[in-house]
Biopython code that builds the backbone (N, CA, C, O; Angstrom):
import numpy as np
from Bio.PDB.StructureBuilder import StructureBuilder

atoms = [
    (1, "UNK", "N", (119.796, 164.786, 85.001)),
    (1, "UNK", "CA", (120.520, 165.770, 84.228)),
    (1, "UNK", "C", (119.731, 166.074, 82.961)),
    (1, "UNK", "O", (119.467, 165.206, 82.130)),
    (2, "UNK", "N", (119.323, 167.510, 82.842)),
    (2, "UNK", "CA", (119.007, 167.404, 81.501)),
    (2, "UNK", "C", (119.712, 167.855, 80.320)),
    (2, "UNK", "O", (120.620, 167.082, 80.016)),
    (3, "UNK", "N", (119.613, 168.662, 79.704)),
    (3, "UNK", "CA", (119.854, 168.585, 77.763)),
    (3, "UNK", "C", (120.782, 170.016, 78.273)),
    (3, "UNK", "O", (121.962, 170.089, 77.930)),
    (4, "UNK", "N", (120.191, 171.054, 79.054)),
    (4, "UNK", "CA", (120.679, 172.062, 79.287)),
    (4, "UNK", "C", (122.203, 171.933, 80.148)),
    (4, "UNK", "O", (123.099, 172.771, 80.045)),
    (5, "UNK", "N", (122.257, 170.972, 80.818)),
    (5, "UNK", "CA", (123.374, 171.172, 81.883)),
    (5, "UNK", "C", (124.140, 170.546, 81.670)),
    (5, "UNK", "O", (125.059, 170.366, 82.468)),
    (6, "UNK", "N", (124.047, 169.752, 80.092)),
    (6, "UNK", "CA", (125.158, 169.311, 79.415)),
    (6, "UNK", "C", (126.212, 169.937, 79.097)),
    (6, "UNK", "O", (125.871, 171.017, 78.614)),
    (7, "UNK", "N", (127.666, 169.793, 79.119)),
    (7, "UNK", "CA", (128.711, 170.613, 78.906)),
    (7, "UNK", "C", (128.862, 170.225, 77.285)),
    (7, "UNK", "O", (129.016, 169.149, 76.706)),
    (8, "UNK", "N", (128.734, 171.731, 76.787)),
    (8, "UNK", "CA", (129.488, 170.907, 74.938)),
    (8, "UNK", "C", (131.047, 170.693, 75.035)),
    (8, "UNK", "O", (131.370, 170.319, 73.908)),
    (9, "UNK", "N", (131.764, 170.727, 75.543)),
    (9, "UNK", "CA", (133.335, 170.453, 75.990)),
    (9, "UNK", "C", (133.443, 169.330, 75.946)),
    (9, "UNK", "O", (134.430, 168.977, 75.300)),
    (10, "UNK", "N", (132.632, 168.248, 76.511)),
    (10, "UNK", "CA", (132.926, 166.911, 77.363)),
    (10, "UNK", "C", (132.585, 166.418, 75.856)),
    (10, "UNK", "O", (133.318, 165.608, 75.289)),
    (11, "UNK", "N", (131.646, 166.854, 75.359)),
    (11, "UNK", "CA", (131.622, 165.660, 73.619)),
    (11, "UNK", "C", (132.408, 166.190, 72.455)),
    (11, "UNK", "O", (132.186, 165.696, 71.349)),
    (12, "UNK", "N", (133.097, 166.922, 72.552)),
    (12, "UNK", "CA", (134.066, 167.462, 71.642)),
    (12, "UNK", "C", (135.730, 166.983, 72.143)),
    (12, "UNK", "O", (136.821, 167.388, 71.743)),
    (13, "UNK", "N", (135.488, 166.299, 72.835)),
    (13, "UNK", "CA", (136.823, 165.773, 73.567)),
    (13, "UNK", "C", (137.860, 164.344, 72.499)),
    (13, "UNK", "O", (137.427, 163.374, 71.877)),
    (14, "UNK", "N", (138.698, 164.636, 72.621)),
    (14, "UNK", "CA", (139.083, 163.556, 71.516)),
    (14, "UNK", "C", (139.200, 162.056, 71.751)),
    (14, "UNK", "O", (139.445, 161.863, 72.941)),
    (15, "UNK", "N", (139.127, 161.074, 71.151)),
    (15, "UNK", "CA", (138.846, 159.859, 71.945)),
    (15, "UNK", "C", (140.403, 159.588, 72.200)),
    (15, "UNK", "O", (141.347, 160.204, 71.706)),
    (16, "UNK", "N", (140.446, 158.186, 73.365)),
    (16, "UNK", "CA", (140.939, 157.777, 73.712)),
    (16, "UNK", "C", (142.590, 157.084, 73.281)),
    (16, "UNK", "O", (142.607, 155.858, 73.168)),
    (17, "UNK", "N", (143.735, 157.728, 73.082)),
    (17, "UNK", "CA", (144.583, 156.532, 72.643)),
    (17, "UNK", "C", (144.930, 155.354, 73.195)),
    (17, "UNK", "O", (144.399, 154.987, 74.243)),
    (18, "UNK", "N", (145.815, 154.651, 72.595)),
    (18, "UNK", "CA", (145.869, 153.115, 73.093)),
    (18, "UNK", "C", (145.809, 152.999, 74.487)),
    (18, "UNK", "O", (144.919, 152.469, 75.152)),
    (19, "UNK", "N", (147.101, 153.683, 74.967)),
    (19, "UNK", "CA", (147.385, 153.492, 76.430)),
    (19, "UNK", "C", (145.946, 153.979, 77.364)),
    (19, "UNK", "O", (145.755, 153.320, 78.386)),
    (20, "UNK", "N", (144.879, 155.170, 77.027)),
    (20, "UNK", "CA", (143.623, 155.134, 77.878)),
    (20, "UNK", "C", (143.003, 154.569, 77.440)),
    (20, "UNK", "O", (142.039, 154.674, 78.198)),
    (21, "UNK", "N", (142.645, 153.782, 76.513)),
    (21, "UNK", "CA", (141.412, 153.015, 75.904)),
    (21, "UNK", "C", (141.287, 151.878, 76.696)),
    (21, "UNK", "O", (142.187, 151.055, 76.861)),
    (22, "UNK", "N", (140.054, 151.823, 77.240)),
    (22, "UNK", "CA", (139.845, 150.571, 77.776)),
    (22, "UNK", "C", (139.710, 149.529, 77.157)),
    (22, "UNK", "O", (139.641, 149.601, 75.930)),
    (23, "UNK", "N", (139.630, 148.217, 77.827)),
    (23, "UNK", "CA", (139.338, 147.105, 77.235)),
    (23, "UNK", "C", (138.693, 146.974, 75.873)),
    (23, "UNK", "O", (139.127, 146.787, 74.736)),
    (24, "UNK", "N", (137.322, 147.165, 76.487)),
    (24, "UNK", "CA", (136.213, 147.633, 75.761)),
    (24, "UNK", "C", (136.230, 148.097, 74.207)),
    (24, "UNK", "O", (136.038, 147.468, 73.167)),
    (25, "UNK", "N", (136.612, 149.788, 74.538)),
    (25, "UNK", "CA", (136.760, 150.293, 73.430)),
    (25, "UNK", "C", (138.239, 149.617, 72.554)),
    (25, "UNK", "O", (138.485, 150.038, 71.424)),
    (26, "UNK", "N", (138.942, 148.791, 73.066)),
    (26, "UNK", "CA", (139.909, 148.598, 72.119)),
    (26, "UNK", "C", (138.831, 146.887, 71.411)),
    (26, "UNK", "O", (138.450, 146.729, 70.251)),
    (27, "UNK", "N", (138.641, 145.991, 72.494)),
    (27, "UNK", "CA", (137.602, 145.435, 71.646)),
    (27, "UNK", "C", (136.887, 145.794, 70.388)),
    (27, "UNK", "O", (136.951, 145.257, 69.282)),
    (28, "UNK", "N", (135.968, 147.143, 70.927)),
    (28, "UNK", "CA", (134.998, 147.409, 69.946)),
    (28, "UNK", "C", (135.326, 147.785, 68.513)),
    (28, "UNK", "O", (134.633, 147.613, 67.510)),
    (29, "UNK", "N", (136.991, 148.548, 68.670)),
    (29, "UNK", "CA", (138.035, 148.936, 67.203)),
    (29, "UNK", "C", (137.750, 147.518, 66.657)),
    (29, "UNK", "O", (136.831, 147.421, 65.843)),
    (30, "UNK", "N", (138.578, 146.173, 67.084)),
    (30, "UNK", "CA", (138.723, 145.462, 66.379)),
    (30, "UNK", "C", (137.353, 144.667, 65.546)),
    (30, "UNK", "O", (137.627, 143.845, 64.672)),
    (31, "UNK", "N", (136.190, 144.906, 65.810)),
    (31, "UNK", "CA", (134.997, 144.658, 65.686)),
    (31, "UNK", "C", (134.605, 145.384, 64.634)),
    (31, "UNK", "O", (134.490, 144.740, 63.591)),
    (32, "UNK", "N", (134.315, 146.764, 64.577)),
    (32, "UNK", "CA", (134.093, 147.535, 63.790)),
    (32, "UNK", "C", (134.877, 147.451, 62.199)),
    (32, "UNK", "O", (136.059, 147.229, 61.937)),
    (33, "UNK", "N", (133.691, 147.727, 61.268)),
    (33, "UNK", "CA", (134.243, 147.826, 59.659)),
    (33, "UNK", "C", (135.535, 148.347, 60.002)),
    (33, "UNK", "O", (136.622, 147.801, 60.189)),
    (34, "UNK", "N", (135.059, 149.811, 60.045)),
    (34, "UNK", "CA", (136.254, 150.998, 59.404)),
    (34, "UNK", "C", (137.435, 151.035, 60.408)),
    (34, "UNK", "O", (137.789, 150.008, 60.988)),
    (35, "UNK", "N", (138.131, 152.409, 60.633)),
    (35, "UNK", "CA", (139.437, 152.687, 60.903)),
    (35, "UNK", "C", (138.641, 152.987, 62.655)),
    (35, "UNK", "O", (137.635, 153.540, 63.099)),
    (36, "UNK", "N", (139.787, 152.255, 63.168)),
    (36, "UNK", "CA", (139.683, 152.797, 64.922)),
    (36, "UNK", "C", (139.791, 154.242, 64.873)),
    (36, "UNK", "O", (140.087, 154.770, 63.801)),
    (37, "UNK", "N", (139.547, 155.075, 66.106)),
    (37, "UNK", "CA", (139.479, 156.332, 65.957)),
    (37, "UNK", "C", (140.752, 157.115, 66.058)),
    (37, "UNK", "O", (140.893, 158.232, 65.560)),
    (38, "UNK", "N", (141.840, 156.351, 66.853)),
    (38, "UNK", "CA", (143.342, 156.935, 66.670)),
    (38, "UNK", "C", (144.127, 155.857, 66.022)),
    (38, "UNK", "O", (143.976, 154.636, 66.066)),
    (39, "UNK", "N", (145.153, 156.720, 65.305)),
    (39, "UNK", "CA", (146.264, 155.469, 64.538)),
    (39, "UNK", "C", (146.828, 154.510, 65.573)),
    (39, "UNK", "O", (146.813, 153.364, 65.123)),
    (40, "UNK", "N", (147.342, 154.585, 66.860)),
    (40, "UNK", "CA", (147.835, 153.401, 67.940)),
    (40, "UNK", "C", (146.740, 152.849, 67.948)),
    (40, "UNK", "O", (147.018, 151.658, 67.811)),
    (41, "UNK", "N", (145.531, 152.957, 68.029)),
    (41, "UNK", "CA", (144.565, 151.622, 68.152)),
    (41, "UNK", "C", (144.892, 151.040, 67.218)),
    (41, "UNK", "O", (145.549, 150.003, 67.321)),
    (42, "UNK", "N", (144.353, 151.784, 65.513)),
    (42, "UNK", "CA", (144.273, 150.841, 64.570)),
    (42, "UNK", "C", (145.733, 150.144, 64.707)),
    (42, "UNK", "O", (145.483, 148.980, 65.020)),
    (43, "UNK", "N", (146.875, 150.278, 64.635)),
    (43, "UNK", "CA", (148.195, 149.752, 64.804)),
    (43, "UNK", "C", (147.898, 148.282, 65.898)),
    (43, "UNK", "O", (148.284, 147.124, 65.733)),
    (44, "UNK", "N", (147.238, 148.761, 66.799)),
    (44, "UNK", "CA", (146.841, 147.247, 67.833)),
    (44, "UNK", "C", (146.048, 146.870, 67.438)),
    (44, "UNK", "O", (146.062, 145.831, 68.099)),
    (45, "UNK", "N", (144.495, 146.690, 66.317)),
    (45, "UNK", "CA", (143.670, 145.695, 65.606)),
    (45, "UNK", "C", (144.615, 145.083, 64.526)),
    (45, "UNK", "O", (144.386, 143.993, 64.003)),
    (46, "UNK", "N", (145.511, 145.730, 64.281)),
    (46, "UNK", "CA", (146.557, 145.297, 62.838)),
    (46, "UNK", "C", (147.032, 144.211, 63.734)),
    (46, "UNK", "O", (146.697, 143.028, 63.669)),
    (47, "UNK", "N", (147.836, 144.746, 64.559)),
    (47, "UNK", "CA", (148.621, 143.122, 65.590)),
    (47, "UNK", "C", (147.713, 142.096, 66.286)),
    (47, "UNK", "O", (147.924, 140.901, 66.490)),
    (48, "UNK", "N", (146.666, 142.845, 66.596)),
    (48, "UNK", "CA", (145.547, 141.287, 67.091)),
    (48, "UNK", "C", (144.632, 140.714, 65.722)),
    (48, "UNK", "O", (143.946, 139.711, 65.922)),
    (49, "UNK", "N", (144.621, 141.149, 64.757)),
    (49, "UNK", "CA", (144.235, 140.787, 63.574)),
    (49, "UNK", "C", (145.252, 139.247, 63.110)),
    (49, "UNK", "O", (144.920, 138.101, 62.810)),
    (50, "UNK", "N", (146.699, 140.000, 63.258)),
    (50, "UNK", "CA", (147.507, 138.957, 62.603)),
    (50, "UNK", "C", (147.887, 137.720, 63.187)),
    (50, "UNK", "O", (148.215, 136.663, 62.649)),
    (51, "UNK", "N", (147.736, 138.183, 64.943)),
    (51, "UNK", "CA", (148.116, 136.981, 65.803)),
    (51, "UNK", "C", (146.719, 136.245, 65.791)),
    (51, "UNK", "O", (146.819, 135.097, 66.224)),
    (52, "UNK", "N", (145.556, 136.572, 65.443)),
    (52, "UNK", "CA", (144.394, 135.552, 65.127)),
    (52, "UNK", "C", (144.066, 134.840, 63.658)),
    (52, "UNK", "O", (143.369, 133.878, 63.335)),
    (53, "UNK", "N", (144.910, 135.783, 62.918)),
    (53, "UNK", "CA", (145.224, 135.043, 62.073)),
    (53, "UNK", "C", (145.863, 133.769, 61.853)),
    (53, "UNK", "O", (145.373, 132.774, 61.320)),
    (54, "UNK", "N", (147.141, 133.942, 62.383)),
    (54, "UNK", "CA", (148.287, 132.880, 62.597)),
    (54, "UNK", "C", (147.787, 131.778, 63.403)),
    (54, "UNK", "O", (148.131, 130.630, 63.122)),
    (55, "UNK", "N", (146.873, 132.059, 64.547)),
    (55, "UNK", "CA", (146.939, 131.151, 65.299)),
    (55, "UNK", "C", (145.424, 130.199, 64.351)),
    (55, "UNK", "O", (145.387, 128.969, 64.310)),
    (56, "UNK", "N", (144.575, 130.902, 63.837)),
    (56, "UNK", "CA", (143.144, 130.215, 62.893)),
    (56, "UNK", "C", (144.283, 128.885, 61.816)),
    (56, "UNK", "O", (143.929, 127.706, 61.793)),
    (57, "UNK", "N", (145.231, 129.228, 61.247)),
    (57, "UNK", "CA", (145.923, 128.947, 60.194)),
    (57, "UNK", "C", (146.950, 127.987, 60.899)),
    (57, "UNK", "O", (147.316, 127.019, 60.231)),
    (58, "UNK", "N", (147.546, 128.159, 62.377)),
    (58, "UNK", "CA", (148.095, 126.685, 62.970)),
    (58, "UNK", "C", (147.093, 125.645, 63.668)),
    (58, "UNK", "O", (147.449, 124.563, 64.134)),
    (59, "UNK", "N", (145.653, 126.196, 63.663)),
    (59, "UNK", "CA", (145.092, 125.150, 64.310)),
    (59, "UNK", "C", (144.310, 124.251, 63.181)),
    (59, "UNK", "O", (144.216, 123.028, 63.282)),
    (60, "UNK", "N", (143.683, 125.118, 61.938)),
    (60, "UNK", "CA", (143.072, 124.347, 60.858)),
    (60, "UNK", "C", (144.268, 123.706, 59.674)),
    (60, "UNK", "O", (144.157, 122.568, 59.219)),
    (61, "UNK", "N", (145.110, 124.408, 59.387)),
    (61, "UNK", "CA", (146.363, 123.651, 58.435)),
    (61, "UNK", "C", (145.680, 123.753, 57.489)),
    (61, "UNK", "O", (145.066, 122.777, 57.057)),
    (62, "UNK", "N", (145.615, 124.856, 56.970)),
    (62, "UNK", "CA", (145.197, 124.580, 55.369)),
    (62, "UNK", "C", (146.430, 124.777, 54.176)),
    (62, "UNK", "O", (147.657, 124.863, 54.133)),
    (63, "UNK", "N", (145.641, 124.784, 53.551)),
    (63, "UNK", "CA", (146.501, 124.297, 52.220)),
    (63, "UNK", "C", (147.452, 125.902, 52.090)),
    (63, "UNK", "O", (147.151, 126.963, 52.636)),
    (64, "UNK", "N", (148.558, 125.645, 51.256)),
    (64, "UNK", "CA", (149.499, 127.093, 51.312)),
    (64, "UNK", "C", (148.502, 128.064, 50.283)),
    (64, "UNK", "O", (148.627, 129.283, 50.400)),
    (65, "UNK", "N", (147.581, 127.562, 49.344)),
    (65, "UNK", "CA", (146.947, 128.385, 48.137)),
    (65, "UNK", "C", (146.069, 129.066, 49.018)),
    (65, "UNK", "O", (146.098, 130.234, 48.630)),
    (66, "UNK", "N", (145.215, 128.973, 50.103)),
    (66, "UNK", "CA", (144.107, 128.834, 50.825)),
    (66, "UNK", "C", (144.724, 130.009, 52.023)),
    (66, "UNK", "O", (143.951, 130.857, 52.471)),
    (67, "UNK", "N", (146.326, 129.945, 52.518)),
    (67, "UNK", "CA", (146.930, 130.753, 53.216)),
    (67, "UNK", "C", (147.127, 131.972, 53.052)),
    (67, "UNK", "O", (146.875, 132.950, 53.756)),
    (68, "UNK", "N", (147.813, 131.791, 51.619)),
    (68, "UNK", "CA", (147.937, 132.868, 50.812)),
    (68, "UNK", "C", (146.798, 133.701, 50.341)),
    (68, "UNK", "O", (147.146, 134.739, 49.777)),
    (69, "UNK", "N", (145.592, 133.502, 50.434)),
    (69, "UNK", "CA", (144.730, 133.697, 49.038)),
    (69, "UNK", "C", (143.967, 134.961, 50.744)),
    (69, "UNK", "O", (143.580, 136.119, 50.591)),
    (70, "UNK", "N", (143.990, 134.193, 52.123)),
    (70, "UNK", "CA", (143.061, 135.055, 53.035)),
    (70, "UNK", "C", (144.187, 135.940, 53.483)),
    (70, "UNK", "O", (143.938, 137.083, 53.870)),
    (71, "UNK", "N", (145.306, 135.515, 53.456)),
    (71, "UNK", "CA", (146.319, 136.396, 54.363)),
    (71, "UNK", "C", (146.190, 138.220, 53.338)),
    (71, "UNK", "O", (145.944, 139.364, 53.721)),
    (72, "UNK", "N", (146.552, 137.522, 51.775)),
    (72, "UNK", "CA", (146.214, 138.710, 51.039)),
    (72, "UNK", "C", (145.110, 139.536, 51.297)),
    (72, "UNK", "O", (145.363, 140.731, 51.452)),
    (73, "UNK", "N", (143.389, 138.996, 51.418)),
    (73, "UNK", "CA", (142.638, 139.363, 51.757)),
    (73, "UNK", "C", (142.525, 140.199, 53.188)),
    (73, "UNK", "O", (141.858, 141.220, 53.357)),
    (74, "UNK", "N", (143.224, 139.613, 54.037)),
    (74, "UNK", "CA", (142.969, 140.773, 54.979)),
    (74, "UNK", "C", (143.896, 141.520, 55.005)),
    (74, "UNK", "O", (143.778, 142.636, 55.510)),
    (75, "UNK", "N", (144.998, 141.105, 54.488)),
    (75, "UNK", "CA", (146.123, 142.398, 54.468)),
    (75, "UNK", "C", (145.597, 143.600, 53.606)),
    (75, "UNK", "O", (145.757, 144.695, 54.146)),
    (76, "UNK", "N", (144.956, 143.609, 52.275)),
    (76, "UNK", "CA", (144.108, 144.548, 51.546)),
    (76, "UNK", "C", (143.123, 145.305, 52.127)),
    (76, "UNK", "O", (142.904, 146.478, 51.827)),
    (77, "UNK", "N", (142.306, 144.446, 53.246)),
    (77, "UNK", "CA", (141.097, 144.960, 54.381)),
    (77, "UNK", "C", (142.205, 145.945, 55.242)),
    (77, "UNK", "O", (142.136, 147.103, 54.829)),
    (78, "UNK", "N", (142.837, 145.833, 55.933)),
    (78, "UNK", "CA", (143.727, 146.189, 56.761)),
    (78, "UNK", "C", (144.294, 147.733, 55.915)),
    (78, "UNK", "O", (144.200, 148.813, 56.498)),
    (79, "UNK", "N", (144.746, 147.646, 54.806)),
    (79, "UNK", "CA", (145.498, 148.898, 54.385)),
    (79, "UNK", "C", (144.136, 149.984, 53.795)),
    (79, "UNK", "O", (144.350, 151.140, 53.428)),
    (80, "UNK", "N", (142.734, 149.332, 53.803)),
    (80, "UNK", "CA", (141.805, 150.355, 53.575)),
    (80, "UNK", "C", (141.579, 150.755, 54.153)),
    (80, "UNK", "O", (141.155, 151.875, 53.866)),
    (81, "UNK", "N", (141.581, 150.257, 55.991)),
    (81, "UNK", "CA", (141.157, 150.553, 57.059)),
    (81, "UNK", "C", (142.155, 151.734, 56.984)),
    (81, "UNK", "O", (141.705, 152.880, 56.991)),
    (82, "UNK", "N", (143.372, 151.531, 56.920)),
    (82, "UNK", "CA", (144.711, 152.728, 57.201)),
    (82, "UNK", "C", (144.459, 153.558, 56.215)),
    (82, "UNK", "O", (144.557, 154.775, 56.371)),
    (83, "UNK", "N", (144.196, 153.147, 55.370)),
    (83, "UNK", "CA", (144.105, 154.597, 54.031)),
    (83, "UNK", "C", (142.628, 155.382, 54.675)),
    (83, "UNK", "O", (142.770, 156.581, 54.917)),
    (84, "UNK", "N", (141.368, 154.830, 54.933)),
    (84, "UNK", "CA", (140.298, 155.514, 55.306)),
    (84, "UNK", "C", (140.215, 156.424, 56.560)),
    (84, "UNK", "O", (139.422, 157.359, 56.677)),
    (85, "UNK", "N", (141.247, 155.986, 57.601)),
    (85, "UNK", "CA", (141.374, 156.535, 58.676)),
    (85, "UNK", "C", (142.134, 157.654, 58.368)),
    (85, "UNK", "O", (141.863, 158.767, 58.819)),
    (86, "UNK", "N", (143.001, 157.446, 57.681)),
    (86, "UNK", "CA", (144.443, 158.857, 57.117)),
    (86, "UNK", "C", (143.878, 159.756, 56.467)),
    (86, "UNK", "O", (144.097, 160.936, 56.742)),
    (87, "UNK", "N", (142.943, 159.357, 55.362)),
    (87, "UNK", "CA", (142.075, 160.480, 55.129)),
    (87, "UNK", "C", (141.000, 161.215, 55.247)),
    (87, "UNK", "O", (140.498, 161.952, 54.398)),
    (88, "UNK", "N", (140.503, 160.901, 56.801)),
    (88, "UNK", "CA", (139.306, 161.230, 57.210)),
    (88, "UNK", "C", (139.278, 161.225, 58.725)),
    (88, "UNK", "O", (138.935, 162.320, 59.171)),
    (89, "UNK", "N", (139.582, 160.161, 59.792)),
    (89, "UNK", "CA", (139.532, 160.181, 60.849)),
    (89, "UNK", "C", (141.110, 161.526, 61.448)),
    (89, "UNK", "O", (141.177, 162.715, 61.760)),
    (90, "UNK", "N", (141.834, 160.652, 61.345)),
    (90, "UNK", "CA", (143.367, 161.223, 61.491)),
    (90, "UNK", "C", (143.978, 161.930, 61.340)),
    (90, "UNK", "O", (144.879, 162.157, 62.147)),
    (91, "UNK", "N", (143.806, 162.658, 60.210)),
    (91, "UNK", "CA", (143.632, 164.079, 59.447)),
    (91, "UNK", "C", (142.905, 165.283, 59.849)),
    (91, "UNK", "O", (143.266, 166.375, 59.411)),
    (92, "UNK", "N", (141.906, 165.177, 60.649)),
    (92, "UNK", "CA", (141.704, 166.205, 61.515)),
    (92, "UNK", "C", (142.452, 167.352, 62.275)),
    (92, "UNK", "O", (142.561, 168.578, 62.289)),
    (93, "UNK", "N", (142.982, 166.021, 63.007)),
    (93, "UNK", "CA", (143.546, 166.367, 64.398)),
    (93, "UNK", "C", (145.298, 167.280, 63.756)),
    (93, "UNK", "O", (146.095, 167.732, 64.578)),
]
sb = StructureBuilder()
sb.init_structure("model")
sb.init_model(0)
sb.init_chain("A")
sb.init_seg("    ")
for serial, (resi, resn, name, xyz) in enumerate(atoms, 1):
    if name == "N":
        sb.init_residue(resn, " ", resi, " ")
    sb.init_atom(name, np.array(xyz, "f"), 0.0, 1.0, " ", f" {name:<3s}", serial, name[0])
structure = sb.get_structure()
């Protein structure tokens, strides 16, 4: 196939929400810095974020200062991800 018999349609297509996103690409959201590319993904890195949270924090037992101090931390990571996506990814559409 070359450059010519490319359709511009097929890459202007919008990505995937939760329910078509494969494995994969829902993996790759939670991996990535910024905001997944639709709000239901980011909404599912928010819930696999917290249940790996919880479960890091029942298997090591740390101290409540130490709980508090990362839970804040990614909850702050988490609402930039939502603020960056709202005003730039999400906002598009």
């Amino acid at each position: 196939m070359t450059t010519a018999d490319h359709h511009p349609e097929s890459s202007t297509r919008p990505p995937a929400g939760f329910r078509d996103a494969s494995p994969h690409e829902l993996f790759v959201d939670c991996c990535r810095l910024g905001p997944a590319p639709t709000r239901s993904r980011e909404l599912f890195v928010i819930g696999v974020s917290a249940v790996l949270l919880a479960v890091l924090f029942a298997i090591l037992t740390p101290t409540a200062g130490f709980v508090v101090a990362v839970t804040c931390f990614v909850v702050l990571y988490m609402v930039g991800r939502w603020v960056v996506g709202t005003r730039t990814k999400w906002a598009k559409r």
